[in-house]
N, C-alpha and C positions, 0 to 999 in steps of 0.2 A: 504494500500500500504506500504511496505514496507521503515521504513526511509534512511536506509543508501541509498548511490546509488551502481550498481548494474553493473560494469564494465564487458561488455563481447565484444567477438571476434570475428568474425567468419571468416572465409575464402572461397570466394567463387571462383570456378574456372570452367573456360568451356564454352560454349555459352551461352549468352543471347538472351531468346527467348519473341519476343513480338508478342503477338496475340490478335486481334481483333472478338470478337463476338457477334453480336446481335440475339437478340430474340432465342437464343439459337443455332445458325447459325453459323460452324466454314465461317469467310470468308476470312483470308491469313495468313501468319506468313512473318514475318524480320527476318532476322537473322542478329545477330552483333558478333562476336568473343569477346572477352576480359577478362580477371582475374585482381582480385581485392579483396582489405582486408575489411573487417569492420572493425571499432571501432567506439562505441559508447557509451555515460552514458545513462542511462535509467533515465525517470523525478521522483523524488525522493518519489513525492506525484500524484494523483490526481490532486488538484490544481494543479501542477506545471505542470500537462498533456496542462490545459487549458490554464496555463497562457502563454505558449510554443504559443500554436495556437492563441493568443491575438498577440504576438508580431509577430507573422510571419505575421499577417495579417494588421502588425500597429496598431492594435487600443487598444486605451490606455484604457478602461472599457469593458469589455467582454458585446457582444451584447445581450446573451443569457445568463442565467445561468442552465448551465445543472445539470438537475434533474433526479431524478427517482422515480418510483410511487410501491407501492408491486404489490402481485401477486392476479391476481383475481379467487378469490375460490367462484365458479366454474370458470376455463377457458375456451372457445371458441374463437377460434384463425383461421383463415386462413393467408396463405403463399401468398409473393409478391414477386416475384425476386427483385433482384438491377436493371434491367430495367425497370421494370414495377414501380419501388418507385420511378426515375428518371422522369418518363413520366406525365405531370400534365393528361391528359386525362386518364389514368389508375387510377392514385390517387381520383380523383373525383367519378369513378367507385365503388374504395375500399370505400373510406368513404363516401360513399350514405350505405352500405352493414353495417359500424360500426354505422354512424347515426340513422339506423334505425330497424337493426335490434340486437338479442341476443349479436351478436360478440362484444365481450369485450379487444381481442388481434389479433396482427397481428406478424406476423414473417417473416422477411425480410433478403434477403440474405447478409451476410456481407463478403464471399468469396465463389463464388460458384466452380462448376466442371473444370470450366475452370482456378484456382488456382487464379481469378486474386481480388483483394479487391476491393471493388467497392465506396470507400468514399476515402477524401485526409486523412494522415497521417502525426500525429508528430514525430512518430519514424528514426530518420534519418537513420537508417538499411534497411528501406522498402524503401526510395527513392531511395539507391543504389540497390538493389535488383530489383525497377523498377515494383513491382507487382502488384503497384494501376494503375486502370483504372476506373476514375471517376465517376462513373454512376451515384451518387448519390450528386451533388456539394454541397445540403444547407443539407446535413443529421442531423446538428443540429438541424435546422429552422423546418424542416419536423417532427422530434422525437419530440421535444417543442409542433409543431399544434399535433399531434397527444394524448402526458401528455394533455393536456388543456383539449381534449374530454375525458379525463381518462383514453386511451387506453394504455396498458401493450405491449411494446417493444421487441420480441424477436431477435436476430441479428442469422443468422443461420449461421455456418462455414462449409465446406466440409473439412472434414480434407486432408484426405492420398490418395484422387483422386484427384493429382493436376499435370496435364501437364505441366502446366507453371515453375514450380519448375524442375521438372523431366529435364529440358534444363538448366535449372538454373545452377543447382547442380546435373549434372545426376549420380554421387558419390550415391548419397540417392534412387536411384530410385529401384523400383524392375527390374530384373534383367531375360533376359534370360538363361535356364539352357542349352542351347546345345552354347550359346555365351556369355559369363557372361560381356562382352563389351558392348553387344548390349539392352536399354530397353524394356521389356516389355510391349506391350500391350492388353487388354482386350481388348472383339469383338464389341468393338463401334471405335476403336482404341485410347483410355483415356488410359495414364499412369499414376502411381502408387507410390507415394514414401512407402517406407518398414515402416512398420510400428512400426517396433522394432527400428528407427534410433532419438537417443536422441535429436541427431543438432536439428532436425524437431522439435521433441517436443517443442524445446523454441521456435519457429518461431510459433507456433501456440497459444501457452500461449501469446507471444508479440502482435499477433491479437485480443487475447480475451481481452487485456488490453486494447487494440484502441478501439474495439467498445465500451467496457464499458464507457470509458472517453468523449464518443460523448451523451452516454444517452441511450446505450441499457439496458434495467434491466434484461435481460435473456440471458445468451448463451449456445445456440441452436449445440449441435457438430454433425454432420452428417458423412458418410461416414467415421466412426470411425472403422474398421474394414479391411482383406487382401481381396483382389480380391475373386471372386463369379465366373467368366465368361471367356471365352477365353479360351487360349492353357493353362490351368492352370497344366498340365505334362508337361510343358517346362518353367516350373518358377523357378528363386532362389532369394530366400533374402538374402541380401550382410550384412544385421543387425540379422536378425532374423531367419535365415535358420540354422537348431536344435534343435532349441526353441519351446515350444508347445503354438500356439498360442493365446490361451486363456490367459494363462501368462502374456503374452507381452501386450496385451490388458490390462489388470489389471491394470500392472504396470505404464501404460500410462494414466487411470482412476486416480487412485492413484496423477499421475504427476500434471494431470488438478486439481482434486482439490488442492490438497496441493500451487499452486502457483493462484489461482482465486479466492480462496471461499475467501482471505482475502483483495479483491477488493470491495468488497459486493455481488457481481453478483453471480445471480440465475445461477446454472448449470442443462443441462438439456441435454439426451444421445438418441437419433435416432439406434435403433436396428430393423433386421430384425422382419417381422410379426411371421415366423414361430418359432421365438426364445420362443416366450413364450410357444409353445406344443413339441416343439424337446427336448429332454436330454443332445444332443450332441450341438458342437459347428456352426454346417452346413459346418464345413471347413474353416469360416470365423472369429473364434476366438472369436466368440459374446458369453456369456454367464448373462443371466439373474443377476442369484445371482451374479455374479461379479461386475454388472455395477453398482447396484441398492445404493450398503454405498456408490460413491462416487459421485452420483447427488441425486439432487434435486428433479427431476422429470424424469422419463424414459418416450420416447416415441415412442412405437413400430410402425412401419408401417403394419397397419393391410389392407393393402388393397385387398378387397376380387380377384380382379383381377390377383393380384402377387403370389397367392399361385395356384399350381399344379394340373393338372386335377385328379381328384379321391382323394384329400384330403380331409379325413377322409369321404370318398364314396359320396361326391358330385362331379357329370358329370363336374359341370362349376362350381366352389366356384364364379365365379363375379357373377352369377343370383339369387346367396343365400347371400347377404349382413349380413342379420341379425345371418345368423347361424355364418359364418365364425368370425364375430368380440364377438358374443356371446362366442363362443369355446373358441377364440384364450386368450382373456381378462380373461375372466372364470377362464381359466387356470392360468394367469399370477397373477391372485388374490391370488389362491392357494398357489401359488408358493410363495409370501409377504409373507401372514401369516405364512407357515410355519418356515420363518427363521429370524421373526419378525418384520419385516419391514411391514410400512402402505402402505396399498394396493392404496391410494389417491395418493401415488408417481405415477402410472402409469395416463401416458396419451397420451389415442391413436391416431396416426394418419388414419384420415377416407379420403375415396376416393370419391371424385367431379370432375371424370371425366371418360370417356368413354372407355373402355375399357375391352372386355370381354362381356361387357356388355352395353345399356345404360344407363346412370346413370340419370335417372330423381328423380322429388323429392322425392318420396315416395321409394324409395331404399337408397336413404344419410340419410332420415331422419331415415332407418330404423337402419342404422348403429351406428345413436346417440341413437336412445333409446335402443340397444344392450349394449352398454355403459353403460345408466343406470340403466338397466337391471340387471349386475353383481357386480353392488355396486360404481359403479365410477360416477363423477361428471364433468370432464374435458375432453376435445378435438379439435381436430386441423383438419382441411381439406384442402388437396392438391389436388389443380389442376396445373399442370406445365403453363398454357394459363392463370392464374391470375382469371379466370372467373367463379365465383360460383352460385350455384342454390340457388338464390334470393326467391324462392316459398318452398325451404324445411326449412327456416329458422326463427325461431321465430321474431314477432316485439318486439320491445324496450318495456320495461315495463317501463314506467312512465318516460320515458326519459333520463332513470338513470344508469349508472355500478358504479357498487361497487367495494373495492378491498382492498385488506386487508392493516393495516399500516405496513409502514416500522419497 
């Protein structure tokens, strides 16, 4: 962390918007009017992260001391929302699934779709801001049980699909092009902040510092890329409109690490599946060799579901698991070696869940050993319902994860 401290500003203006969502469920919005400035000092160190949330909480010895564990080579990781990490019966779920079986990592969301954080915060920027919603009250106490069974912490971020901001600071948002007043949205109606706009940048670096300060070891950036879906001939970027979007991507790679990697926190970049066989950008500004110097681990969504009828002449890629993460990975191997990078950076995300197709064990599993098929050792499974195929998963070998040192 950086010694001096780190005096910034920000000015927000326009509506604040508060919304409530469960289980993935929009269920109402508040509207409040009001403008208003920040200023804040950023805490100087790490320590002085925790020693901030010691005194807010009154207590004179920190209950916990937050830790971190390395990374486990090989990883297997499933995804938990911030609800699902909130809910002791979920929990119990997950860790019967890390007790007993392969899985050595879990990744948890630390801001998902709906912009909002899901643990409390020191940052007094984000109190005014308003964007925590607590899902997660003990995330210390949680991350702690979790280290104890040696499980590997990832915190996941949605970057630049964030609504909640988009009201915030509708200034940032993407932009329609027949109304450049009015926000755009994609065909789920999710808005969008531009991806080329700096302000953001530091709002999101400021997140990757809170969760690392609570005890995440990994951050996880998702929806790192411009709109896929909707009226996309009625869009403008009010940051990035001229700009070639790969660029802008880059230079926001570039952003994250240059202001993370010297927190210690593992960086790690969620990219389209079809990124690793396309040439091009798919429109979404994704580009392989771009992403790959400035993280730690990439991890593409190969889920056979999400790619297109007649890709590469399969009817349904969801019925072919094994070919589509064979190809996709295959490929993305290729594409390391040639521009020297270790091909052990990639780690894919595999699908446990229904869709296309149904996904019983012997199609997930086929998806892992796809994986180590093409030389890779690591991967992740998402189900958005939290609930994974307990039968395609290896038992615990001798009761033990390993994981590399810090």
């Amino acid at each position: 962390m950086p010694k001096n401290k780190a005096k910034k500003s920000i000015i927000y203006k326009g509506t604040v918007f508060f919304s409530f969502i469960f289980g993935g469920i929009l269920a109402g919005y508040f509207w409040l009017p009001q403008s208003f400035s920040i200023s804040y000092d950023a805490p100087k160190t790490y320590s002085d992260e925790i020693a901030i949330r010691n005194e807010i909480n009154d207590i004179q010895e920190p209950k916990i001391i937050v830790t971190h564990i390395g990374t486990p080579k090989p990883l297997k990781s499933v995804y938990m929302s911030s609800w699902a990490a909130g809910s002791n019966s979920f929990r119990q779920k997950i860790l019967k699934i890390l007790d007993e079986t392969e899985i050595n990592a879990i990744v948890i969301d630390v801001k998902d779709y709906t912009g909002r954080i899901s643990f409390e915060v020191v940052d007094p920027a984000f109190k005014e801001i308003g964007s925590v919603e607590n899902r997660i009250p003990d995330i210390i106490e949680f991350i702690d049980l979790l280290h104890k069974r040696n499980v590997y912490v990832i915190g996941r971020i949605s970057s630049f699909q964030d609504p909640y901001m988009t009201k915030k600071r509708p200034d940032l948002a993407v932009k329609k092009m027949s109304n450049k007043e009015q926000v755009w949205k994609d065909k789920k109606g999710i808005s969008w902040i531009d991806a080329g706009s700096k302000d953001f940048w530091d709002y999101i670096v400021a997140i990757g510092k809170e969760a690392y300060s609570v005890g995440f070891d990994e951050l996880n950036f998702d929806y790192i890329r411009f709109p896929s879906d909707g009226d996309i001939k009625n869009i403008y970027y009010p940051f990035s409109e001229g700009k070639i979007k790969a660029d802008v991507l880059k230079e926001f790679f570039g952003y994250l690490s240059q202001n993370l990697k010297s927190t210690g926190a593992i960086l790690s970049a969620d990219l389209f599946g079809m990124i690793m066989t396309n040439d091009d950008d798919l429109g979404i500004g994704q580009i392989l060799e771009n992403t790959v110097p400035y993280f730690d681990y990439v991890t593409p969504m190969v889920y056979p579901s999400h790619f297109p009828p007649t890709w590469n002449g399969f009817k349904n890629p969801a019925s072919v698991p094994y070919d589509v993460v064979k190809i996709s990975m295959g490929r993305g191997v290729e594409r390391l070696k040639m521009i020297g990078e270790d091909p052990l950076k990639l780690r894919p995300w595999l699908q446990d869940f229904n869709l296309g197709a149904t996904y019983t064990a012997p199609l997930v599993r086929a998806q892992i050993q796809a994986t180590y098929d093409v030389g890779l050792s690591s991967w992740m499974l998402w189900d958005p319902k939290n609930v994974y195929t307990f039968e395609a998963l290896e038992k615990e070998a001798n009761g033990e994860k390993t994981t590399d040192d810090m």
